[in-house]
C-alpha positions as CSV (number, residue, x, y, z in Angstrom):
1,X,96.4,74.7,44.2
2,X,98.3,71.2,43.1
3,X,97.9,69.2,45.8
4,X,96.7,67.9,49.2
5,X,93.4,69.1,50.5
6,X,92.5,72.9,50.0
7,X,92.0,75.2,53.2
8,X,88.7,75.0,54.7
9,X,87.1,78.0,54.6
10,X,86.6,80.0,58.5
11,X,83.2,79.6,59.5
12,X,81.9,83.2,61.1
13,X,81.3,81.4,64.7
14,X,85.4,80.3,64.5
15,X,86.3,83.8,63.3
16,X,84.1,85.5,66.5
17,X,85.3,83.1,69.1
18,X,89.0,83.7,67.8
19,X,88.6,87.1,67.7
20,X,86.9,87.3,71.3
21,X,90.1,84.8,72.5
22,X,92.3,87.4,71.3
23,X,90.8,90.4,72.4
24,X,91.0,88.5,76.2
25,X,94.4,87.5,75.7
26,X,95.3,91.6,75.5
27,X,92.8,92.2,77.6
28,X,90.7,94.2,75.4
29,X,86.9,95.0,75.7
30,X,84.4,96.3,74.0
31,X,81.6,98.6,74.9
32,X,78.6,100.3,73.4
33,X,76.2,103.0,74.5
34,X,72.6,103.5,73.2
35,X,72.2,107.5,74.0
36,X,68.7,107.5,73.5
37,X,67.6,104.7,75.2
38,X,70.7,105.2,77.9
39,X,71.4,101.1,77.7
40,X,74.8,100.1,77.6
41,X,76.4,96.8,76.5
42,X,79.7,95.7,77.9
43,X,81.6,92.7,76.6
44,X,82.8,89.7,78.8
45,X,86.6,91.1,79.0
46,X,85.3,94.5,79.5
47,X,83.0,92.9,83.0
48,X,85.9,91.3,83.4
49,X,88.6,94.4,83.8
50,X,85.8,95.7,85.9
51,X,85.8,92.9,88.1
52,X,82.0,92.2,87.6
53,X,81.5,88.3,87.8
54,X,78.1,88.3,86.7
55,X,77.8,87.5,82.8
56,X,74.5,89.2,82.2
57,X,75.8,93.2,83.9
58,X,75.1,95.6,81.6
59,X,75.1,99.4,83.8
60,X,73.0,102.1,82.9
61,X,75.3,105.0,81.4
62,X,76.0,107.2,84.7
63,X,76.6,104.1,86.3
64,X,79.2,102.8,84.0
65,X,81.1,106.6,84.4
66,X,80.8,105.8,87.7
67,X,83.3,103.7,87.9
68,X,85.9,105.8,86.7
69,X,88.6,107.1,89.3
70,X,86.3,110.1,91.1
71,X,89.8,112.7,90.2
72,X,89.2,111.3,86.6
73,X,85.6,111.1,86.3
74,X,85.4,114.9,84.5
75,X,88.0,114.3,82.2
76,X,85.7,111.3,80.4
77,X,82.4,112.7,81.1
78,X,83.9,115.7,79.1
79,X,85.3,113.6,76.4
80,X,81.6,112.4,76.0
81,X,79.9,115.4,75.9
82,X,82.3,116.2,73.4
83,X,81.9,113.7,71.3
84,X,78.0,114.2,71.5
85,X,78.3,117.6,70.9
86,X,80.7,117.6,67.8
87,X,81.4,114.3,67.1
88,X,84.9,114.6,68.7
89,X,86.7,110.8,69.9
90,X,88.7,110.3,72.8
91,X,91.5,108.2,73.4
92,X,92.5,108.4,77.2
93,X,94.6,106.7,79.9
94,X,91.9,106.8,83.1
95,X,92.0,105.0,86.2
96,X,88.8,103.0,87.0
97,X,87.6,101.6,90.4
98,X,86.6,98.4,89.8
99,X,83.5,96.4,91.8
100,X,86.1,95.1,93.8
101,X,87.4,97.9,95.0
102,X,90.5,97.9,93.0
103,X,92.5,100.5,91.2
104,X,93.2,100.1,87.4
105,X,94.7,102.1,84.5
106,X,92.7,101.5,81.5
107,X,92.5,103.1,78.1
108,X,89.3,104.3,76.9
109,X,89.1,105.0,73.3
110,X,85.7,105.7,71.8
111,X,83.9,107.5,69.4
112,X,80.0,108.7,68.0
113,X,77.7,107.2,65.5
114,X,75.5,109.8,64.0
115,X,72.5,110.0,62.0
116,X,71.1,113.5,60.7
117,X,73.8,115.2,63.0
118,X,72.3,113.8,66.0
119,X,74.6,111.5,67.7
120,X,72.9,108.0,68.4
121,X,75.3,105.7,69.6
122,X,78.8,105.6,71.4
123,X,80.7,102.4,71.1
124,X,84.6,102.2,71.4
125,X,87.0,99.5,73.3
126,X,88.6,99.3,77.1
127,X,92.1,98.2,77.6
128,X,93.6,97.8,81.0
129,X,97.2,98.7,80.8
130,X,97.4,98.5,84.9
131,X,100.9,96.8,84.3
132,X,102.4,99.0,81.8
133,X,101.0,102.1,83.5
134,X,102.8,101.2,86.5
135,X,106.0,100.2,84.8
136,X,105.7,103.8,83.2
137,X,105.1,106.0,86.2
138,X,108.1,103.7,88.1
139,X,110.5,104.9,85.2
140,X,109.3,108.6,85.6
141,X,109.6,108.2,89.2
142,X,113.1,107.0,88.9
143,X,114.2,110.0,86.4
144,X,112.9,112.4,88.3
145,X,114.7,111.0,91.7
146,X,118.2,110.6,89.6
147,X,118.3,114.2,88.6
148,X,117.1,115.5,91.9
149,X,119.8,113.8,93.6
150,X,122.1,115.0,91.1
151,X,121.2,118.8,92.0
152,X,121.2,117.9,95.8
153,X,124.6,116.4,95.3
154,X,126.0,119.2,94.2
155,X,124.1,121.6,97.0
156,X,126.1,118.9,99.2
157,X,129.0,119.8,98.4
158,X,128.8,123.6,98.4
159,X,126.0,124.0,101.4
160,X,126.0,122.5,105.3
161,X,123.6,119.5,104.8
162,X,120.9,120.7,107.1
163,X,120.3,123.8,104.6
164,X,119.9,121.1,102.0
165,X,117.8,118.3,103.3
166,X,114.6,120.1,103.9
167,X,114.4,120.7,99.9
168,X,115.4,117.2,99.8
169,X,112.6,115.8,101.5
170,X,110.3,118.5,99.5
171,X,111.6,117.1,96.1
172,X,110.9,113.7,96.9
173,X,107.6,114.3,98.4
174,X,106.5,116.0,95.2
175,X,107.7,113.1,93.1
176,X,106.3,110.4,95.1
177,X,102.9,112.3,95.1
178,X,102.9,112.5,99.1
179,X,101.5,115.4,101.3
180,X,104.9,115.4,103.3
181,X,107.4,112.9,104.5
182,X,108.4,112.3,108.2
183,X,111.9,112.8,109.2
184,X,114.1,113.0,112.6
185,X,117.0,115.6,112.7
186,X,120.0,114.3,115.0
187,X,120.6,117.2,117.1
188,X,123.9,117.8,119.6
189,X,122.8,118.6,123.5
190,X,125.1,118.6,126.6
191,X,123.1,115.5,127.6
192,X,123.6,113.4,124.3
193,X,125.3,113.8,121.2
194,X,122.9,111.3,120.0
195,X,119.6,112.4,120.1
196,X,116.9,112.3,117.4
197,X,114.2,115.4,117.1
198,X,111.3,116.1,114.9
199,X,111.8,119.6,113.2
200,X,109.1,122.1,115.1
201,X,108.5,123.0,111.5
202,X,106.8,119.7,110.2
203,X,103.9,118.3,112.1
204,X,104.3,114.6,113.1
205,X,101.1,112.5,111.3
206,X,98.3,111.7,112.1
207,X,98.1,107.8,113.2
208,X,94.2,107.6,111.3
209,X,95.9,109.0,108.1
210,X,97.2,105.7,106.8
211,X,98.2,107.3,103.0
C-alpha cells in the first residue's frame, strides 16, 4: 500500500447484515431442522416467502411440510426420509401454500448433518422462483400450443373441420391442465342457419365448479 488510508477491515456484524440483505434481495432463506428435538428455525426471508408476519414463527417439523402444495407434499417428505435414511440431498422445484393462502413455486435444497451415522440435523435454503416458474411453464405452454396447431393445421386441410376440432379442444385442454373446455357447435336447421349447440357428447359445467 503507498498511499491514502488502508481498507478497514469488515467487522462480522457488517458481513452478516450484508449477507442477510442479499440473501432478501434474491429472496433466499434459510432453514434448519433439529431431528431429535423436532424444532425448526426459519430465517426472516424464509417467514417471509411463507407469508408469516410474525418475527418469532418457528413451526414444528410436520407443520413446516405442511405447508407444501398437498399434490407435492410426498415428493419432499420423501426427499427427507431419504436423506435421513442415507444421507441423500434434495434439490426440488415444489409449490408451497403460504399462510395467506397463496400459491408459490419455491426451491428446496437441503441436505443431513450426521454424527456416528445417525443423522442429527437438516438445514438447507428456500428460494421462491414464483416468477421465473411462471415465466417457464408460459414458454412450455406456448410450444406446446405452436406445434399442436401446426398438426391441426395440417388435419385442416386434409379433414372437414368438425372431425378435427374435438381433438382440438382435447389438445388444448391437456396443455392448459383443464378437465375439459366448453364449446358451441353452429349447427344448420330448417329454422336457422345460425344456431349454436352444445355437443350431447360433452356435459355443460357445473356453475359451483369455478376451476
Amino acid at each position: 500500500f503507498t498511499g491514502g488510508t488502508p481498507n478497514a477491515p469488515v467487522h462480522q456484524p457488517d458481513l452478516a447484515q450484508r449477507l442477510e440483505k442479499a440473501y432478501a434481495l434474491a429472496r433466499m432463506g434459510a432453514w434448519d431442522i433439529d431431528v431429535h428435538k423436532n424444532l425448526v428455525h426459519w430465517s426472516q426471508v424464509t417467514r417471509d416467502i411463507h407469508e408469516v408476519d410474525d418475527p418469532d414463527y418457528h413451526p414444528v417439523f410436520d407443520v413446516g411440510l405442511n405447508y407444501f402444495h398437498p399434490e407435492d407434499r410426498s415428493i419432499i417428505q420423501a426427499a427427507v426420509d431419504r436423506c435421513v435414511a442415507n444421507g441423500e440431498s434434495w434439490d426440488l422445484q415444489l409449490r408451497i401454500i403460504t399462510a395467506k393462502g397463496n400459491t408459490c413455486w419455491v426451491r428446496t435444497v437441503g441436505e443431513g448433518e450426521f454424527q456416528q451415522g445417525q443423522c442429527l440435523r437438516l438445514f438447507g435454503v428456500f428460494m421462491d422462483i414464483h416468477a421465473q416458474k411462471l415465466a417457464e411453464i408460459a414458454r412450455e405452454e406456448q410450444a406446446s400450443m405452436l406445434t399442436l396447431l401446426n398438426v391441426l393445421h395440417q388435419q385442416f386441410l386434409v379433414k372437414n373441420w368438425q372431425s378435427v376440432l374435438p381433438q382440438a379442444f382435447q389438445g388444448f385442454t391437456d396443455i392448459l391442465g383443464i378437465d375439459f373446455m366448453l364449446f358451441l357447435q353452429r349447427v344448420a336447421t330448417p329454422e336457422s342457419s345460425d344456431r349454436l349447440f352444445l355437443p350431447s357428447s360433452i356435459q355443460p359445467p357445473s356453475l359451483e365448479a369455478e376451476e
